[in-house]
N, C-alpha and C positions, 0 to 999 in steps of 0.2 A: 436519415443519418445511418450510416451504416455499423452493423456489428463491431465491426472491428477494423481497424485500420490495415492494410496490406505490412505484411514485415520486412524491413529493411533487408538487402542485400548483405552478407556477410562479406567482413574486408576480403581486402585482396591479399592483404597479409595470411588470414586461416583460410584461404583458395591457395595459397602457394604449400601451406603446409602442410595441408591437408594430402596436396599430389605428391609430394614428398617422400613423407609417410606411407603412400602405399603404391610408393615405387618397387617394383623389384627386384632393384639394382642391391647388391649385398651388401647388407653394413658393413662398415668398417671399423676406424677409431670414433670414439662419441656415443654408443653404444646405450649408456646409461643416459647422455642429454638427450637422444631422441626419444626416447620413455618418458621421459621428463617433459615434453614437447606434446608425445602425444596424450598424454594428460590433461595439460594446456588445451591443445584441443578439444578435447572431452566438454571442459569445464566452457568453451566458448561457444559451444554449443547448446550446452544447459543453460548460458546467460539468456541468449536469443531467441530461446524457446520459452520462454513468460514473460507473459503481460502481465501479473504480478509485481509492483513495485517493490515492494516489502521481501517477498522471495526472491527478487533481482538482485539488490543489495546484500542481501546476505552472499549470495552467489561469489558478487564482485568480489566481494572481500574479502572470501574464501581464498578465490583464483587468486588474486594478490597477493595475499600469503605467502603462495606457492611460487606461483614464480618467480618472485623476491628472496623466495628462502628467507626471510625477513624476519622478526621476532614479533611485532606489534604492528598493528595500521588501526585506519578509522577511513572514513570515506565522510565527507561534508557534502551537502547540497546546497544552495542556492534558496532561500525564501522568498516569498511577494514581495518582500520590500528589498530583496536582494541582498540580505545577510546571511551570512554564511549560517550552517547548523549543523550541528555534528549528527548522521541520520545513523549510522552503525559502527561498531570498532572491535576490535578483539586485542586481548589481552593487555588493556589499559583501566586502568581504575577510573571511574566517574570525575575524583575529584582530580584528576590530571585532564578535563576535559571540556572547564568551562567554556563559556562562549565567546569570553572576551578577552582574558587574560590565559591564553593558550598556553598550556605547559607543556609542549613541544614547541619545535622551532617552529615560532612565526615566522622569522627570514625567509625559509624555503617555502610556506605556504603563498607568502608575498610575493614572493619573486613567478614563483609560477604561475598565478593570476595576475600579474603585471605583464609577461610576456608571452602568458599564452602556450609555453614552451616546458615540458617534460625537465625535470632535474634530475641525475643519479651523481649522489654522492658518496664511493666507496669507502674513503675514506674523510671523513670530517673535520679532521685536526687538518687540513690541508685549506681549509678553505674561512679563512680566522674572523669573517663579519657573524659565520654559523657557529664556531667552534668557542667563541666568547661568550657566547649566550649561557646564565645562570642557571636555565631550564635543560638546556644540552649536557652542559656540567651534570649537572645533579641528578641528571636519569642516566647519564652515561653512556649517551648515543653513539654510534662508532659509524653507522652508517648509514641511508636513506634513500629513499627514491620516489619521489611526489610528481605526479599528472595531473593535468588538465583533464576533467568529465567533456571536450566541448565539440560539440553540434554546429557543424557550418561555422561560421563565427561567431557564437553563443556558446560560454564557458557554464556549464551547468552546474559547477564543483569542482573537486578534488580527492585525489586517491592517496592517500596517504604512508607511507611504512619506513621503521628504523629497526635496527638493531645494537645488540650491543658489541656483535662479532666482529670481526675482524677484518678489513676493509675486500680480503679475500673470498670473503664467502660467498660473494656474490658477482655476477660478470656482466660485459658491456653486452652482451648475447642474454643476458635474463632481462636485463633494462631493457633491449629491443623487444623483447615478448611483455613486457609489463607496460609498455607504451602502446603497445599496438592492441592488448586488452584494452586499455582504458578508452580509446579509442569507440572501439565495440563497444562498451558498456556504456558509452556516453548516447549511441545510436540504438543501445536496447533501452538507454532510458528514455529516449524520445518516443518509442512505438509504447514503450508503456504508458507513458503520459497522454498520449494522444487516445490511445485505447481508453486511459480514465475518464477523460472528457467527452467518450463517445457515448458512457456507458449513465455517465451517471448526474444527478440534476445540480445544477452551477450553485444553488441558493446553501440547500443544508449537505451538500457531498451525497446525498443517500444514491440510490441506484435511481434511474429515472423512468421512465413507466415503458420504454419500449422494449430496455433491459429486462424488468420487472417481467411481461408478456411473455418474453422468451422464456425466461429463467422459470416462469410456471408453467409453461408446456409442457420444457426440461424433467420439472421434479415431477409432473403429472406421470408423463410416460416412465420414467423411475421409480414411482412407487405402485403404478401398476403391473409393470414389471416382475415385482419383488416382493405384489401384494402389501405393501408396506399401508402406515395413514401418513396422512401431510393435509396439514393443516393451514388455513389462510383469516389472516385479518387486516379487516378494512377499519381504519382510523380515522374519526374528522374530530377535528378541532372546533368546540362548539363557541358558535356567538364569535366567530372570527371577524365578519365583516363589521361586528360594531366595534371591533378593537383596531380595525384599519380608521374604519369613519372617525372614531373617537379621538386613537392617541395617531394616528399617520401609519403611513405604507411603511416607512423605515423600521417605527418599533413594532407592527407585524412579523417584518423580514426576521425580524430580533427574536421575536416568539417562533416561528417556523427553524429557524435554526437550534434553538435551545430545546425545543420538543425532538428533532432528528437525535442532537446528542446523550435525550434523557434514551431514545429508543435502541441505539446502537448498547447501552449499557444494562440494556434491560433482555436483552438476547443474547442467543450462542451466535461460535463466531460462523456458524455452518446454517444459520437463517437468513433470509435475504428478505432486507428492507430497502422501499423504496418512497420516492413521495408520488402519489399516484397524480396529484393534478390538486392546485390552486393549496388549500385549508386539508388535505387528505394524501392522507400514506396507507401503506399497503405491508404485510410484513407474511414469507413464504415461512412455513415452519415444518420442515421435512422429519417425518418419522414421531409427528404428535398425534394426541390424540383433542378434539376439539371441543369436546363437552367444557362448560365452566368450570367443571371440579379436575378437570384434566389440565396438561403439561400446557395446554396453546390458552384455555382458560387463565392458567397463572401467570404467563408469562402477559396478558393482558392486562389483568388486574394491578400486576407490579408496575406497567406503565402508566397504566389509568392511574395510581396511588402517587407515583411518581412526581406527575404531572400536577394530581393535586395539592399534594404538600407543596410545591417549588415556589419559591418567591422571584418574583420575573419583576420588582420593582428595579433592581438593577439594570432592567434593559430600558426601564423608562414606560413600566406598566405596573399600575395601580390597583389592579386587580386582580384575584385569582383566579387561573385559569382550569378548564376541564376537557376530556377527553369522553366522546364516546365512541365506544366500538364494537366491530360485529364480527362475528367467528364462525368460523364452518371448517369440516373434517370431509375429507374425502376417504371412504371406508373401502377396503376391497373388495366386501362383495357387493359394493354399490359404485361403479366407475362413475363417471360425469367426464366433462369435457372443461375448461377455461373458463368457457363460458358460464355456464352451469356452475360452476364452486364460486363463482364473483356474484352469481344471481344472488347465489343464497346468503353470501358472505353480507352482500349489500343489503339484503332484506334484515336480516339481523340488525345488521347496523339502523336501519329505521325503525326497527322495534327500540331500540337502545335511547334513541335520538326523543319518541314519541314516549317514552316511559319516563323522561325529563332528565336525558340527558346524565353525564357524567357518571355512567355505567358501559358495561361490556354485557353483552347477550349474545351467546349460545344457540345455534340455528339446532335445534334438539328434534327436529323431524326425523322420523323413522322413513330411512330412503326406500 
């Protein structure tokens, strides 16, 4: 599987404007729109450049903003089961943004996933199946401009934004740039998506061990680097295979997933966990230090305690579950290799396992 997925071509749209922009030909009238343009620019270049979901989005919504000159947007995605979800928004209150009963126009959200087709509506009151709406009323929209997110023929969401201004504030020339963003962001959110799927294991989302590999060679060469510690633990979930044997493979699957999410909450967000393989994860702790009374010790414990307090009868398991695991530091004046920090990290982990289990141990050798 590879690293990462090659990155989409950018439209032909920012290839036109981009040559535009560093024509030589002397400006003329529009002076302050080409500023404005090459902004735009700027901004659809920051989109396409992360594979970050979450950094993506915000991105969009930014650009949107902006080129709408707009007051408010949100941007919705698509879920598994294919309902919409509101994933970011700017300057809109929560409670104007439930799930179901949209307090903005749903007409225009409808219409544009019905037909697949970009809407700008300068002026509102012009268009009376939108301009009747209680929710239009009562926020005081004046004017809008809603996109398709869509991929091939795959609508991925919607891009959202209104204002209260004045049907003028905005032009059929910003509409053509906030269509042809949306566009792009709909093809940076396919390289992201597919990057996520490259990276990380299908069952609990964690990162998945060939990720994991890289990402420790990564921190290795970076903290040798900069002399730094980075710290490594290996995690097995004890007495797994009689909780498959016993209660079935699905409420396993149930336990594997509910353990990823207690561990994601139990780290910074600049650690990298992953599930190393079957009943075992792996968690990279950059700039710890690994002794049990230290930063990678604690952050073990809080999972292992986690773990033990959790009532997993909700998943359709009767028992309490435990965690053992093993921990190792890589020290500066002691380098090692991948290999080597996993040896030790693992030997600990069977000190842990053979000490009966449902602890964390400390590879406390003087290297």
């Amino acid at each position: 599987m590879p690293d990462q997925p090659p990155k989409p071509p950018e439209s032909a749209f920012f290839h036109g404007l981009e040559d535009a922009l560093s024509s030589p030909a002397p400006v003329q009238a529009g002076t302050r729109h080409l500023e404005h343009l090459r902004r735009i620019l700027d901004v659809s270049k920051a989109i396409i450049s992360t594979l970050s979901q979450d950094v993506l989005l915000e991105r969009v919504m930014d650009a949107m903003l902006e080129v709408s000159q707009a007051e408010r947007g949100f941007l919705m995605l698509k879920d598994a089961n294919g309902h919409l979800q509101v994933v970011t928004a700017r300057r809109m209150h929560r409670e104007n943004l439930p799930p179901e009963e949209f307090r903005v126009s749903n007409s225009i959200v409808e219409r544009v996933l019905s037909t697949h087709e970009p809407l700008y509506l300068p002026n509102v009151s012009t268009d009376e199946s939108i301009s009747r709406q209680s929710s239009v009323v009562e926020l005081g929209i004046r004017s809008a401009m809603c996109a398709p997110l869509r991929f091939r023929d795959h609508v991925k969401g919607v891009v959202y934004v209104d204002s209260h201004a004045p049907g003028d504030a905005s032009t059929q020339e910003d509409f053509e740039v906030f269509r042809s963003l949306a566009d792009q962001a709909a093809i940076a959110l396919e390289n992201a998506e597919l990057y996520t799927r490259a990276v990380t294991d299908p069952l609990t989302t964690l990162y998945n061990r060939s990720y994991f590999q890289r990402r420790l060679d990564e921190e290795l060469d970076r903290a040798r680097r900069y002399a730094r510690r980075l710290s490594l633990l290996l995690v097995d979930v004890d007495h797994f295979k009689q909780i498959n044997d016993t209660f079935g493979h699905q409420v396993g699957d149930r336990v594997l997933i509910r353990v990823a999410q207690l561990m994601r909450a139990a780290i910074r967000a600049a650690d990298v966990p992953a599930r190393y393989g079957g009943d075992e994860f792996a968690l990279i702790l950059p700039e710890t230090d690994g002794e049990a009374t230290g930063s990678a010790g604690v952050v073990a414990e809080r999972l292992r305690k986690a773990v033990a307090n959790e009532e997993f009868a909700p998943l359709g398991l009767t028992q309490k579950m435990s965690l053992s695991i093993g921990l190792t530091t890589l020290k500066p004046e002691t380098p090692a290799t991948s290999f080597e920090l996993l040896e030790r990290a693992d030997r600990a982990l069977y000190e842990a396992k053979r000490g009966g289990r449902n602890r964390s141990v400390s590879d406390t050798r003087r290297y």
